[in-house]
C-alpha positions in Angstrom: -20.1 1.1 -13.8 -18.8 2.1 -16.9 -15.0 1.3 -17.9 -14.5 4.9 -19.1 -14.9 5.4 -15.1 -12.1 3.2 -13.7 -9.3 3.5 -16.5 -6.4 3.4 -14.7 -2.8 4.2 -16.2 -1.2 1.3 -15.1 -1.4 -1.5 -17.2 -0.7 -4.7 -17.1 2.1 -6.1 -20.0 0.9 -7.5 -23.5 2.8 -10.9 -22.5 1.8 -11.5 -18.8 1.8 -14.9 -17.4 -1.8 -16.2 -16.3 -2.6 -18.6 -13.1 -5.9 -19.4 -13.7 -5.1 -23.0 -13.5 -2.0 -23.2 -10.8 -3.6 -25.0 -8.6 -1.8 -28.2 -6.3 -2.7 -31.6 -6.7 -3.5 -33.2 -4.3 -1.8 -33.7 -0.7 -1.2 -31.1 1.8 0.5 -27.7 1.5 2.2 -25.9 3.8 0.8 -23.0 3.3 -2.5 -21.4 1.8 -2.2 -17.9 0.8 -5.6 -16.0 0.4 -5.4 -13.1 -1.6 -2.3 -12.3 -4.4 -1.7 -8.7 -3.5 1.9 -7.4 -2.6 1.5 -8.9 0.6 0.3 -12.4 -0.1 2.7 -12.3 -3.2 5.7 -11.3 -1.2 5.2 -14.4 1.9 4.7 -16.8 -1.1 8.1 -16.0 -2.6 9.9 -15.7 0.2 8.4 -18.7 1.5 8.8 -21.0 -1.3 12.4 -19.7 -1.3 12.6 -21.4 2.0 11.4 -24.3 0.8 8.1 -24.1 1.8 4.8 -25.5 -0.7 2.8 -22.6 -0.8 -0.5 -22.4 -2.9 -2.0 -18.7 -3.7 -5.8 -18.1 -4.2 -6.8 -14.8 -5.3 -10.3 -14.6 -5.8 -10.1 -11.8 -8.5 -7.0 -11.4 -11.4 -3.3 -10.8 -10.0 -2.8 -6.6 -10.0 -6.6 -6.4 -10.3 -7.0 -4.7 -6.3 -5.1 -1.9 -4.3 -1.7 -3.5 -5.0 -2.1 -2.7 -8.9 -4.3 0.7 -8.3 -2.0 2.6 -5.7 -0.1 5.3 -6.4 3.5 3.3 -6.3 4.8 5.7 -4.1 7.9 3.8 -2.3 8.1 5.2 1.6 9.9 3.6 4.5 8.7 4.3 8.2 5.2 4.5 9.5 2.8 7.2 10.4 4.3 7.7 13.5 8.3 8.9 14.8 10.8 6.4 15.9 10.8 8.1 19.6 6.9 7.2 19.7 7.2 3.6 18.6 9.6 3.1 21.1 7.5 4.8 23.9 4.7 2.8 22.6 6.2 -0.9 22.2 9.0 -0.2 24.9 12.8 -0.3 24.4 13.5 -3.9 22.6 10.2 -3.8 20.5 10.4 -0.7 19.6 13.7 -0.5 18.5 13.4 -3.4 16.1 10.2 -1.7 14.7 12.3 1.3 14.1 14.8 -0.8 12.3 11.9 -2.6 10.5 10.5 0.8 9.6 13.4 2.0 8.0 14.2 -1.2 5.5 10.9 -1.1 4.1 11.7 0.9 0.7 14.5 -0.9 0.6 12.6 -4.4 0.3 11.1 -3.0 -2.5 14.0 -1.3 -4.6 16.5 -4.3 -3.2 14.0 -7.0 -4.7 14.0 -5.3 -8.0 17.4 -4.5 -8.2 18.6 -8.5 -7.3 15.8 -10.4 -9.2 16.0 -8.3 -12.3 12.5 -7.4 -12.3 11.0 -5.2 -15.5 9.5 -2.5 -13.3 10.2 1.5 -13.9 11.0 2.5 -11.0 13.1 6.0 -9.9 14.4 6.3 -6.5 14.7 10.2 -5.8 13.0 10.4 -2.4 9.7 11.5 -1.1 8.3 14.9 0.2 6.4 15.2 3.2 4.9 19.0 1.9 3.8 21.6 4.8 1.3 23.8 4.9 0.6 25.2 8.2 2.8 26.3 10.5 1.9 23.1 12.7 3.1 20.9 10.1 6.3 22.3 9.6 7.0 22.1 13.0 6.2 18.1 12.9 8.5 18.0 10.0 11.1 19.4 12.1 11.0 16.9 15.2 10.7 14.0 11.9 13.8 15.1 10.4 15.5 15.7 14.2 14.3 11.5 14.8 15.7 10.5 11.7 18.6 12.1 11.2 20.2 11.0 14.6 19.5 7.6 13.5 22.1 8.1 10.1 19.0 8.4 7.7 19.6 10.4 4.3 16.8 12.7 5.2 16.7 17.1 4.5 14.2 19.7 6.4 13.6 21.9 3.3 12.4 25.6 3.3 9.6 27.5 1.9 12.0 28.3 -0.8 13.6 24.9 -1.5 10.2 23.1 -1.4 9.0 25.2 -3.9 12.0 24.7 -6.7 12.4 20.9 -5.6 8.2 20.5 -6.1 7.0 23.4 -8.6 4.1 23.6 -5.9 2.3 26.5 -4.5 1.0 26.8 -1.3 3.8 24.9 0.6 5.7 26.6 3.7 8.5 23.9 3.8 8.9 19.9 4.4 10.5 17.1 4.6 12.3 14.9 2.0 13.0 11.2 2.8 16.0 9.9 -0.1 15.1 6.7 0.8 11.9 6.8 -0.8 10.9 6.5 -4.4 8.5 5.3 -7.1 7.2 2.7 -9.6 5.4 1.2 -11.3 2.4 -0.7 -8.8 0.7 -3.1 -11.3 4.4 -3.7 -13.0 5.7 -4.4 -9.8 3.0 -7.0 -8.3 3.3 -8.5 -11.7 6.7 -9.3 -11.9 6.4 -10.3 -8.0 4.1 -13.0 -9.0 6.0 -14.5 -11.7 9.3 -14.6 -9.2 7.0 -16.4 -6.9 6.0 -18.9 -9.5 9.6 -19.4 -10.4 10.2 -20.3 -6.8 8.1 -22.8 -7.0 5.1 -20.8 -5.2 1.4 -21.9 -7.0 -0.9 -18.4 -8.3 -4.6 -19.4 -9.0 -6.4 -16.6 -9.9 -10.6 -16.8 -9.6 -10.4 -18.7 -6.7 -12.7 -16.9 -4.0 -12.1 -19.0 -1.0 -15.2 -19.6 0.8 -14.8 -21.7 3.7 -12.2 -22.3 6.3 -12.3 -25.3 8.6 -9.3 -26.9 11.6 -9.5 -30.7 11.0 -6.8 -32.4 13.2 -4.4 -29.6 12.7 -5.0 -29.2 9.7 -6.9 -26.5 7.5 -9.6 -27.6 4.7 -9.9 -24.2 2.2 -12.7 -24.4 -0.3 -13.0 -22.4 -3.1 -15.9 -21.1 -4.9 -14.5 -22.7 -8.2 -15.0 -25.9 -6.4 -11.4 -26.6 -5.2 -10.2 -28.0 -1.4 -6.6 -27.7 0.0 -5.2 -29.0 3.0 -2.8 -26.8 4.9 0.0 -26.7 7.5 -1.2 -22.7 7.9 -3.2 -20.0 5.8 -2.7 -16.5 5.4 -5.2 -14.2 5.0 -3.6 -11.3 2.9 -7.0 -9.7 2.0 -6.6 -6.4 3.6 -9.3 -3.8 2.5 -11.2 -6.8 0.4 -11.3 -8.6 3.3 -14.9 -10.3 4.0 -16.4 -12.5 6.6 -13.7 -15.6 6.0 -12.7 -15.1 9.1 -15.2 -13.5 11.7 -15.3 -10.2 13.1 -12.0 -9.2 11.0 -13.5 -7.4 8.3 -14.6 -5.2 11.3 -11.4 -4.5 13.1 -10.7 -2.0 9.7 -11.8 1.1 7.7 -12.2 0.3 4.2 -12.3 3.8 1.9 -11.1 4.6 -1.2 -8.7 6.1 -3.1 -9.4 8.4 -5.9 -6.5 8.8 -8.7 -6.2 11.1 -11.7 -3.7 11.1 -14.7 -2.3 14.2 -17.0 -1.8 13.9 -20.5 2.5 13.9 -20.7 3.3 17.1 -19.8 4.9 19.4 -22.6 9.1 20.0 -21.9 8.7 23.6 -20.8 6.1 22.5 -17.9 7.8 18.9 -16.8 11.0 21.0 -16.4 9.1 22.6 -13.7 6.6 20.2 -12.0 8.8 17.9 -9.9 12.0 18.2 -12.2 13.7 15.9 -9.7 11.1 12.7 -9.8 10.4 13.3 -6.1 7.0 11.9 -5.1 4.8 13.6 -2.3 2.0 13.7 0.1 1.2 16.8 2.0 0.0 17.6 5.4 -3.6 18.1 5.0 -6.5 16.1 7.1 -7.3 14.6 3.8 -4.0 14.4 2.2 -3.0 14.8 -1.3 -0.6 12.3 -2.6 0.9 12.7 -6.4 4.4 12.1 -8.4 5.4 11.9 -12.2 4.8 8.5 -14.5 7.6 7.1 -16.3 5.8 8.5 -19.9 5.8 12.1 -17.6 2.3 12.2 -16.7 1.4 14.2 -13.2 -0.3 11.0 -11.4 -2.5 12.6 -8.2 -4.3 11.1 -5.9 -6.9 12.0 -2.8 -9.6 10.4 -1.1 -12.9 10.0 -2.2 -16.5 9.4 -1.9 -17.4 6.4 -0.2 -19.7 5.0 -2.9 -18.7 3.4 -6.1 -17.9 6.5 -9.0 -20.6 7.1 -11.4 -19.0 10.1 -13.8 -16.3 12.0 -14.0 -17.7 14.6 -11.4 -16.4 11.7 -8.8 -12.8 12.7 -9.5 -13.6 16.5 -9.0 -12.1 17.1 -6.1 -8.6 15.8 -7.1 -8.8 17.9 -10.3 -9.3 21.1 -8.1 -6.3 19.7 -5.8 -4.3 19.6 -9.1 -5.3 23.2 -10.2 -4.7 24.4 -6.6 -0.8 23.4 -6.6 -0.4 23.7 -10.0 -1.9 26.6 -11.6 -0.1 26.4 -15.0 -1.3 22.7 -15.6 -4.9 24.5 -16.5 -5.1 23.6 -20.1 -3.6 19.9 -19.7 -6.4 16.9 -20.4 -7.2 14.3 -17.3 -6.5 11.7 -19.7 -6.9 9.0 -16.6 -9.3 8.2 -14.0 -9.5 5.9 -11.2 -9.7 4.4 -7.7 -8.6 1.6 -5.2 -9.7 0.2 -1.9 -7.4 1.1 0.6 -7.8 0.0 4.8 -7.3 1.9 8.1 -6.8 0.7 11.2 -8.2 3.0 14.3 -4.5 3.2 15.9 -2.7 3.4 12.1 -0.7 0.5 12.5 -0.8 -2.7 10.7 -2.3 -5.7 12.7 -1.3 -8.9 12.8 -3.3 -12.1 13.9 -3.2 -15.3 15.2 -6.6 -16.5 16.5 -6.0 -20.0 16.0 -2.6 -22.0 15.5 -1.5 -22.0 11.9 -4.7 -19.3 11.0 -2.9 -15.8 10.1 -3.9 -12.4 9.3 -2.7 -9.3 8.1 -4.8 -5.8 7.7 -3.9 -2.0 7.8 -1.4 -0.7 5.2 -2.3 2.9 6.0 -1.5 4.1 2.6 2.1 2.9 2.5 1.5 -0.6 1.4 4.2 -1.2 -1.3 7.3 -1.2 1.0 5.4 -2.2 4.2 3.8 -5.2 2.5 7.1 -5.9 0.8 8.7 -6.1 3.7 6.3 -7.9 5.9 5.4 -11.0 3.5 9.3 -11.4 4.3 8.9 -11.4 7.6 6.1 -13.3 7.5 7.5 -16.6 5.8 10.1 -16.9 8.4 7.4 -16.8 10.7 5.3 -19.9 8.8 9.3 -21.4 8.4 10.0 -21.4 12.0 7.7 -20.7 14.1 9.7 -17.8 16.1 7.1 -14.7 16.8 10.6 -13.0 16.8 10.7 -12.5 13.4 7.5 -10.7 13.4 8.2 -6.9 13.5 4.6 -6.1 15.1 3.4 -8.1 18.1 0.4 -10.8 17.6 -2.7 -9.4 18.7 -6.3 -10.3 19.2 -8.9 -9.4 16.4 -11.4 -6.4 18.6 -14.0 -5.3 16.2 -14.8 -1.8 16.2 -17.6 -1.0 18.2 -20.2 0.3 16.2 -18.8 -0.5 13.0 -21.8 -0.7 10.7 -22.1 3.3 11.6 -18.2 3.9 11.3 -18.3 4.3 7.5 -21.1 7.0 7.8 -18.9 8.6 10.8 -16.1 8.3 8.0 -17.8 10.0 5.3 -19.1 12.9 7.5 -15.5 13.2 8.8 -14.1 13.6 5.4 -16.5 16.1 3.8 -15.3 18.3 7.6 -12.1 17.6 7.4 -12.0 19.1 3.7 -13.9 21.9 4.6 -11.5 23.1 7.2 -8.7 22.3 4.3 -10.2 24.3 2.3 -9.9 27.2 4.8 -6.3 26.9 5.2 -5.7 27.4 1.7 
């Protein structure tokens, strides 16, 4: 594929560190991280902070997957309401999940703020945008969850939506202030060089190939010809995940994530297209996600086609999504273009794996990966510190394939192409 095809604006800095050769010598680890996204990143610092050795092999370059190619859109919670995870999980479960739920942008905005970490960020909320009736009324019962439990959280009209987002279309929404932006590729950067500096190991080209249980133990070999011993591994692989570990690849959705970059917009126009630095996904069956770059680009993303982009044509669809909320960004140049993997889960919550003692696995972000991910990694080296399931915020469960699954990403692509059509007519 051409480069011209996958330019995205992110990029990493001049000086970055490299890891290609951060490997351990000899011995055994405590823990072998596969995969140096935000998640893998995140349990490596946190777990070398507890004094954990902790190797990570990424089988790619640091900020090269989703973790560097996301929006960087900063949002607490989950997909669903604090009254439904409680139903779901039952009283003590779900109540900790809540609390979980809530922290997440604040891992994020916390980390940066405490390790000093060189990533633009701004932290002026997120807007869930309506645009049926329906919607607004989910928005409602949202705000009525979250605002009984003290969070900084505003039901906004059809008229405040439209000064706060410059948008057309909307009827009203939703505006979480605990939310924000930043910089993705900045972000899982800097997390991998406070990781190193805790004493964490980054090698970067080191596909792992091979797992195998010897007395306890786990043997990881590399493709680069490496072998490790391990206490545990995590498998932080998410929507790159491959058959490492069986049948896990098929308990998620892979798609992807189409993104699209403005020139910087002209004074006149970024006075009006989100003046506040809010970022925001809307309400549709194949939602539209966008916020403003640091250098004042309009950064918009969608879902795509399920094969690899060719052309330009390939980002179509988020150029007519641009042109549909903002008319008076006609004459302004897509300067930028590109995509990222992201990974589903059939009930849209993150799972979590044990299948065998020490072996752990983590899959579903669900589109809100920076905070959850953040948060989770934390969570995750207490769990390879002590042992205590407690500190998990989501229950262990058992990897279950999806039945079917070699069909599910034709279902997938069928369902997309409807689900756009009946956007379309709700225009």
């Amino acid at each position: 594929m051409p480069a011209a095809f996958s330019d995205p604006i992110w990029q990493k800095p001049k000086i970055a560190l490299a890891f290609e050769r951060e490997l351990m010598a000899g011995g055994t680890v405590d823990a072998v991280i596969v995969g140096g996204g935000i998640m893998g990143l995140s349990t490596a610092l946190h777990a070398a902070r507890a004094g954990l050795s902790v190797q990570v092999l990424e089988a790619g370059m640091i900020g090269q997957g989703a973790s560097g190619l996301n929006g960087g859109q900063v949002i607490p919670g989950l997909k669903y309401d604090p009254e439904w995870l409680i139903e779901h999980f039952g009283r003590e479960r779900g109540e900790a999940l809540v609390d979980f739920a809530a922290s997440t942008a604040d891992a994020v905005f916390d980390l940066i703020r405490d390790e000093k970490l060189a990533v633009p960020f701004a932290r002026n909320g997120w807007i869930q945008a309506a645009h049926t009736e329906t919607a607004l009324t989910a928005a409602a019962n949202r705000d009525r969850q979250w605002r009984a439990r003290g969070a900084d959280v505003k039901l906004l009209d059809q008229a405040e939506i439209a000064a706060i987002t410059g948008a057309k279309g909307y009827l009203g929404g939703w505006l979480d202030r605990r939310a924000g932006v930043i910089d993705p590729l900045s972000y899982t950067m800097e997390l991998a060089r406070v990781a190193t500096a805790a004493g964490a190991k980054i090698a970067e080209r080191q596909k792992v190939l091979k797992l195998n249980n010897e007395a306890g133990l786990w043997r990881v070999a590399t493709a680069g010809g490496a072998e490790l011993r391990a206490k545990a591994v995590v498998l932080a692989t998410n929507a790159y995940t491959d058959g490492l570990l069986p049948g896990l690849a098929q308990t998620i959705v892979p798609l992807h994530s189409f993104q699209i970059a403005t020139a910087p917009l002209p004074a006149d126009l970024a006075a009006t297209v989100l003046p506040g630095g809010q970022a925001v996904s809307d309400s549709r069956r194949i939602l539209v996600y966008y916020r403003k770059s640091a250098d004042g680009r309009l950064v918009l993303g969608g879902r795509g086609r399920m094969a690899l982009p060719s052309s330009p044509a390939d980002w179509a669809h988020c150029e007519r999504a641009l042109l549909r909320l903002y008319p008076v960004l006609a004459g302004i140049a897509i300067e930028k273009r590109w995509f990222g993997r992201v990974a589903m889960t059939p009930d849209h919550l993150p799972h979590l794996h044990e299948p065998e003692k020490g072996l752990l696995a983590v899959v579903g972000c669900q589109g809100r990966g920076v905070g959850l991910m953040s948060a989770l990694g934390k969570r995750m080296a207490s769990y390879l510190a002590t042992g205590d399931a407690t500190e998990l915020p989501f229950p262990l469960s058992p990897i279950r394939p999806i039945p079917f699954h070699a069909f599910r990403q034709v279902g997938v692509a069928a369902t997309i192409a409807w689900y756009r059509m009946l956007d379309a007519f709700e225009r």
